[in-house]
N, C-alpha and C positions, 0 to 999 in steps of 0.2 A: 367673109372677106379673107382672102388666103394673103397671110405675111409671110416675108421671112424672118425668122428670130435671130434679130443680132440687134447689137448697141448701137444707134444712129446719134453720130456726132449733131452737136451744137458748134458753131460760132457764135462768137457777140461782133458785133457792129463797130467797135470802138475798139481800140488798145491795137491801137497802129504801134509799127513796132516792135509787137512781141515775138516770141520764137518759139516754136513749135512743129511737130510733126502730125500727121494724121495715123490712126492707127494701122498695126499690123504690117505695117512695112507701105503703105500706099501715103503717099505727098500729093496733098493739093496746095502746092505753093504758089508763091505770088513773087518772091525772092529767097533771096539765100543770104541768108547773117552770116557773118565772121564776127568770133570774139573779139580780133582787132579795132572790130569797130566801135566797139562798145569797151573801152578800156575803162570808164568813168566808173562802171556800174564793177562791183565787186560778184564773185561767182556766188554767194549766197543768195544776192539780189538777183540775179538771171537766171537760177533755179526757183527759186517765191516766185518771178516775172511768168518762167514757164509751164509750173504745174496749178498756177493760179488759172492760166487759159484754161487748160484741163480740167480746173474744177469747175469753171462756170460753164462750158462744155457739156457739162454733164459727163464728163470722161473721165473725174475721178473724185472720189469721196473718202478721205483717212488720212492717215498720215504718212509721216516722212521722216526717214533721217541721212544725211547724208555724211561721211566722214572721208577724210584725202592725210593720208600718213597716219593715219591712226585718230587723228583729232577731228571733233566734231564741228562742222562748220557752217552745216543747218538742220534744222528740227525744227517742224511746222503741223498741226493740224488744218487739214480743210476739207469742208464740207459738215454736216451735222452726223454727228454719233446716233442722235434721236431727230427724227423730224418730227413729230409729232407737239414735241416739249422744249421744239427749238434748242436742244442742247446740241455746241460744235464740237467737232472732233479737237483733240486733244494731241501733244506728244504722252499724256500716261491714259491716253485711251487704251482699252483692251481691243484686240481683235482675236477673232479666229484666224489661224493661221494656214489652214484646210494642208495642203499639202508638203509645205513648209516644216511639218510636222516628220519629215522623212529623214533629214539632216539627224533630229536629234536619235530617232530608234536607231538609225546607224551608228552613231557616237556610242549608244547602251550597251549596243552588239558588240563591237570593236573592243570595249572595255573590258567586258569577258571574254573576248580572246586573247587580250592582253593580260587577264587572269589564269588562263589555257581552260578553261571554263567551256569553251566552243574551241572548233576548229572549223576556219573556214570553207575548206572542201571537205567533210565528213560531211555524209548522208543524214538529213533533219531524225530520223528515225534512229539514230544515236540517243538523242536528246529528248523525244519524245513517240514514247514506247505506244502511244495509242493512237498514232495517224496512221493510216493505209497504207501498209509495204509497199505495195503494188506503184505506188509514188512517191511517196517517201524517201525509198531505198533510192530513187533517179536524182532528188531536187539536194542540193546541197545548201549551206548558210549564204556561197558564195553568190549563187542561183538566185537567191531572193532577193540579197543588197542587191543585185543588177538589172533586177527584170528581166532574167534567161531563164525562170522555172518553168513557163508553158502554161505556168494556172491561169484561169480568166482572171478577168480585170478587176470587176467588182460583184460583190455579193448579192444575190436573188434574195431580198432580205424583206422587201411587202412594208417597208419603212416600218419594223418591230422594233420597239425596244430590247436590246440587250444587257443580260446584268452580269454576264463573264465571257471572256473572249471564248471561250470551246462553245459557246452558243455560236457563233460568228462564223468561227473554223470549221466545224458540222454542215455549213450551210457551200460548204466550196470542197470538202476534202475529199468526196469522191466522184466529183465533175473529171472526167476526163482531161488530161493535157491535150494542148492546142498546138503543143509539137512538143521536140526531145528537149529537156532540159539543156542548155548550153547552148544550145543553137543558134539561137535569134536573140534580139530586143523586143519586147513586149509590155509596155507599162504594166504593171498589175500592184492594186489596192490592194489585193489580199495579202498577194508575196510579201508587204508591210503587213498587215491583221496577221502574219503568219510569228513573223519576226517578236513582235508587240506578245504573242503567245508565248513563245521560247523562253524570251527575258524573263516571265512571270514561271517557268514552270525550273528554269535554273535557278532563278534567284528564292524564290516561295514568296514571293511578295508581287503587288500587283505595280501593273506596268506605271499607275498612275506615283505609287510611292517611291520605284526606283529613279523613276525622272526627277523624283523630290530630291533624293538624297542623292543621287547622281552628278546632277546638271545643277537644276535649281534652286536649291540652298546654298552647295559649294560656292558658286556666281553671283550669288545675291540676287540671283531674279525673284525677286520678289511680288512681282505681275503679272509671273506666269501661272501657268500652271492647265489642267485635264480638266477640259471643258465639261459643266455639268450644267445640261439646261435648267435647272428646276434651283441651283444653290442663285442665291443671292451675293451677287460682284458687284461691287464698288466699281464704276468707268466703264462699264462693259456696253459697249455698242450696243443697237441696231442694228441687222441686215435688212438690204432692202433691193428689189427688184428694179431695173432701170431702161429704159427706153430715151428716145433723145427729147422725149415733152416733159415724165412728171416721173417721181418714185412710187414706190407701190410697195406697203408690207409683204413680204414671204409667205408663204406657205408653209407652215409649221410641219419638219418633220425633225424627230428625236436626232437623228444622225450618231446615232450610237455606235453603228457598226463603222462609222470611220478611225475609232480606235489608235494602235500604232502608226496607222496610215494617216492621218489627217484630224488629229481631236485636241491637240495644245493650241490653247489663245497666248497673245501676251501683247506687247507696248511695242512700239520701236526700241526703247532705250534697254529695256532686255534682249531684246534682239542682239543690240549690238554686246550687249557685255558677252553673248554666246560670241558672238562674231571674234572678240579681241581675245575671249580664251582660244581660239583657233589657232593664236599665234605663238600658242604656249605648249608646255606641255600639263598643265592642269586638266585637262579633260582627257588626252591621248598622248602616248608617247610617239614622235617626230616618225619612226617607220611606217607608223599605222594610221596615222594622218597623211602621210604620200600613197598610203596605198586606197584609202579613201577618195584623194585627188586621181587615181589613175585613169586612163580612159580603156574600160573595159568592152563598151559594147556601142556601135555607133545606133544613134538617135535619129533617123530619117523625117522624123516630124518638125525637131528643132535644127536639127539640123547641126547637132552637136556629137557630144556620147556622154552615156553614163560610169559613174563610177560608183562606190557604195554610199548613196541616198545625195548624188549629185550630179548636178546637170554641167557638162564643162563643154561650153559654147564659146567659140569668137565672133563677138557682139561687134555690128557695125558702131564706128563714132559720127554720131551725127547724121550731114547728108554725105558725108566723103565715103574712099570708096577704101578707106583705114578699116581695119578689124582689131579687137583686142581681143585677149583669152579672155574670159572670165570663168569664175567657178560660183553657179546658183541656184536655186532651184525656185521655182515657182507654183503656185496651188489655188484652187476656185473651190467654192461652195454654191449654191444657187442664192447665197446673198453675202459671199465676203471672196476676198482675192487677195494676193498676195506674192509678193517678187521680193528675194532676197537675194541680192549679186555685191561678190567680191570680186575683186581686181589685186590681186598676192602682189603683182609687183610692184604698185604703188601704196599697196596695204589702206585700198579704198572700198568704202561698205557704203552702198546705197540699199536702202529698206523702204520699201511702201509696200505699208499696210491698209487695205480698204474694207469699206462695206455694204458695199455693193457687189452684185456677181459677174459685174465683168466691167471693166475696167482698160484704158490702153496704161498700162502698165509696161510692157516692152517698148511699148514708143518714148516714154517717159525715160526708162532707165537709159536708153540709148542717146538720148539729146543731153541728160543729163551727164554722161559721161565724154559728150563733146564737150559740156562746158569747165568740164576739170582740165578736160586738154585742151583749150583753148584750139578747139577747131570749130567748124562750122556746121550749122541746121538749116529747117526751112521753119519759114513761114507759111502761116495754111490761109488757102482762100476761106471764107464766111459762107456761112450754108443762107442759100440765099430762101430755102424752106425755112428756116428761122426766123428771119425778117416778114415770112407771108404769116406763122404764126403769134409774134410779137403784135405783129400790125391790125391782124382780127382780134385777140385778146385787148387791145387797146382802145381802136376804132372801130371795129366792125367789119367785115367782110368786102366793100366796096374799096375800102382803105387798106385792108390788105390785099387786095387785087391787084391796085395800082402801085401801091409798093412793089411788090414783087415783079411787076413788066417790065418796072422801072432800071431793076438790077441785073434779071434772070441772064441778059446777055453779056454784062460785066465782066471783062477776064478776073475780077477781083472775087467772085463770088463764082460757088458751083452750086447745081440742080441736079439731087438725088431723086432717082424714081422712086427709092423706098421708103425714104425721107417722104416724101408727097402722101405715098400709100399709107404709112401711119398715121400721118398727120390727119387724112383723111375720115381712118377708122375712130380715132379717137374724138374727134367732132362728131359722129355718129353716134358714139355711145354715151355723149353728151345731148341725146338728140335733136342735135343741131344737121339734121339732113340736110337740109338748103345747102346748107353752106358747107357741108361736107362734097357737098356735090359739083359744085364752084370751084372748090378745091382740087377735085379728079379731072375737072374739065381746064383746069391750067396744065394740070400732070399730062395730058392725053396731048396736047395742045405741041408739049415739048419733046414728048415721048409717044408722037400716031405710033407706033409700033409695040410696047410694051402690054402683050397679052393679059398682065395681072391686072394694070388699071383699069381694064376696059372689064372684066370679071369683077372688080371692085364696083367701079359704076355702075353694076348691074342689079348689084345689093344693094346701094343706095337708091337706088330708081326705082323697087319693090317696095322701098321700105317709104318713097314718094308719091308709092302708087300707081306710077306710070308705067304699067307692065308692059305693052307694048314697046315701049323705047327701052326697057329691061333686057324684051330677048334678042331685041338689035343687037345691044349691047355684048350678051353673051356670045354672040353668032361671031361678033367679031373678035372676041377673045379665042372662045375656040378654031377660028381659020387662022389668028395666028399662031396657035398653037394648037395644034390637034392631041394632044397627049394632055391638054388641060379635064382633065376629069371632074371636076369639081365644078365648071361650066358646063358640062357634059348632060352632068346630072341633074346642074340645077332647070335648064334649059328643056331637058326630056318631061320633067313634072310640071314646068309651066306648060309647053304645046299639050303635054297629056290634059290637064286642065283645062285646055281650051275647048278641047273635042266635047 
């Protein structure tokens, strides 16, 4: 059964009213709120209102903080830390921070050039006599903060554990550049694993203890700290894989090699103590913190630019067609995520921390920044595949039938094809075919044209037995898509079979 791999929204049936968007910039609204209309409700209670949809959703798991002038005006956990052992997320839940983790190796960097320790355009092979001339002499300090050195993105590493960065750095330092240093914007994990090296081979101390003495002690984060799979933390999450029916444990890898680029966990409320030293000079002197904020190399993905370990985008508010700066940056693991955006002019910090590997986090931070400004969002229509799932987990398949006819045309409610096609598969590997197959036949019903379901119904009908109504099936996924290979294939072994 060929999927696509993405997060498939949840709606619930109930909480008329609330406000929300759908992810990644796409709205299935029903209306549009203005905070005017809701004066009663205070903006803590309309952020809890908003990322409480989210969490039952299935669209978000972790926690929150949100602060407007410096003070804090909500901090929430939701969703479970542990599913297993039913423990919920926390505000002194730990997370990994995956990429979030860039802010600070910038701030280490900056620090030493504020000691003259570094210079930012000096060639890396100043500082480290054992990397390859041949690149080395091209990539500067500056090159790395920005993602202009050219090196690939991330490490050909066969998921090994590493027990010193020059492990790491070995595994990228004589890959060819992917163009001239300075040129371009190019995300690259390493150009951080590079930086994360430098710090250790100026300072002679490892990258985990300068972040100690650096950042984390000074601030009193005390819930930070250099993720070690195997130590035993107090509050430290679960990651967990997520689709829009059920959660699912991860796939254990070390993640060792994410290093300077992505390997600090911490809380929201350490977050923010990083966040409020930003406004100081305790961490950086005021030059080097603007030069930080600069916009050095534009971002075509986000649609921003970067500066050294920052993403500085103008963030929609809401559903309007307003923009604000912000300055953020955001990070994924395959089971945790993470978005930390400031707003300097009104010296507003919104942090969600999750853990799970994908998350609508941009949708959240953007609605949530409507409701500081009191402007306006949407509300999202209700997946009305949720309702056909509720309704078989409930009653059984005939009552989820009728449920779903009942809605499917509702301007209130929408019908995902991909929504259905899950839904499908995963009643399969419940081996519930019948009804997996009920299910494709309403998908097909609302979508005759959608080549996947009818390849999907083809594996359920093999797996029904009914091979002849099988390679129907196939025949007409591949005529409407002739590049379907996968029906291609399967279709050639059944006729070979028949002969």
């Amino acid at each position: 059964m060929r999927l696509k791999h993405r997060l498939f929204q949840l709606y619930l049936l109930t909480l008329i009213g609330t406000l929300v968007t759908s992810c990644n910039g796409q709205t299935n609204s029903t209306s549009s709120i203005n905070n005017t209309e809701t004066l009663d409700k205070t903006k803590s209670e309309k952020i809890d209102e908003l990322i409480s949809i989210y969490n039952f959703n299935e669209g978000f798991s972790g926690s929150v903080l949100v602060a407007q002038d410096g003070n804090v005006i909500f901090k929430k956990g939701y969703g479970k830390a542990n599913r297993e052992w039913n423990v919920p997320n926390k505000p002194e839940t730990k997370f990994r921070i995956a990429s979030v983790t860039k802010p600070f190796t910038a701030v280490l960097i900056l620090q030493l050039v504020a000691e003259n320790k570094l210079e930012l355009h000096k060639p890396i092979t100043n500082y480290l006599k054992d990397y390859p001339k041949e690149q080395g002499n091209k990539i500067t300090i500056h090159h790395l903060l920005t993602h202009s050195s050219g090196l690939v993105r991330d490490v050909n590493s066969d998921k090994k554990q590493f027990h010193n960065p020059k492990q790491i750095v070995d595994l990228f330092a004589n890959e060819p550049l992917r163009f001239e240093p300075g040129e371009q914007f190019e995300y690259s994990n390493c150009g951080y694993i590079l930086l994360g090296y430098l710090i250790e081979s100026i300072s002679e101390k490892t990258y985990q203890e300068v972040l100690d003495e650096r950042i984390f002690k000074p601030l009193n984060m005390q819930n930070s700290g250099y993720h070690r799979h195997r130590r035993i933390l107090e509050n430290r999450s679960s990651g967990y894989g997520n689709n829009f029916i059920d959660y699912r444990n991860s796939n254990y890898f070390d993640y060792s090699n994410a290093y300077a680029s992505g390997a600090i966990y911490s809380t929201v409320d350490d977050m923010f103590l990083f966040d409020q030293a930003l406004y100081s000079d305790v961490l950086l002197p005021q030059n080097l913190l603007d030069l930080a904020y600069s916009k050095y190399f534009a971002d075509d993905k986000y649609g921003g630019y970067y500066g050294y370990g920052w993403e500085i985008i103008e963030k929609s508010i809401g559903n309007t067609e307003k923009k604000i700066e912000t300055i953020s940056h955001s990070g994924s693991l395959p089971d945790y995520c993470a978005i930390y955006t400031r707003l300097p002019s009104t010296k507003t910090t919104i942090i969600l921390l999750g853990n799970t590997g994908r998350a609508w986090l941009n949708a959240i931070t953007k609605n949530v920044i409507a409701i500081l400004n009191n402007e306006s969002y949407d509300l999202p229509k209700k997946s009305a595949v949720k309702v056909l799932f509720e309704a078989i987990e409930k009653n059984g398949i005939e009552y989820g039938e009728n449920s779903f006819l009942k809605i499917k045309d509702n301007s209130d409610y929408y019908v995902d094809e991909n929504e259905m096609n899950v839904l499908s598969h995963v009643l399969l590997q419940e081996n519930k075919a019948k009804i997996s197959a009920t299910v494709l036949e309403l998908a097909i019903e609302h979508f005759p044209d959608a080549f996947n379901l009818y390849d999907s119904y083809g594996e359920v009908l093999l797996n029904l037995g009914e091979k002849e109504k099988a390679i129907e099936n196939y025949k007409k996924s591949i005529e409407l898509n002739p590049d379907n290979k996968h029906g291609i294939e399967v279709l050639r072994d059944l006729e070979q079979k028949k002969e």
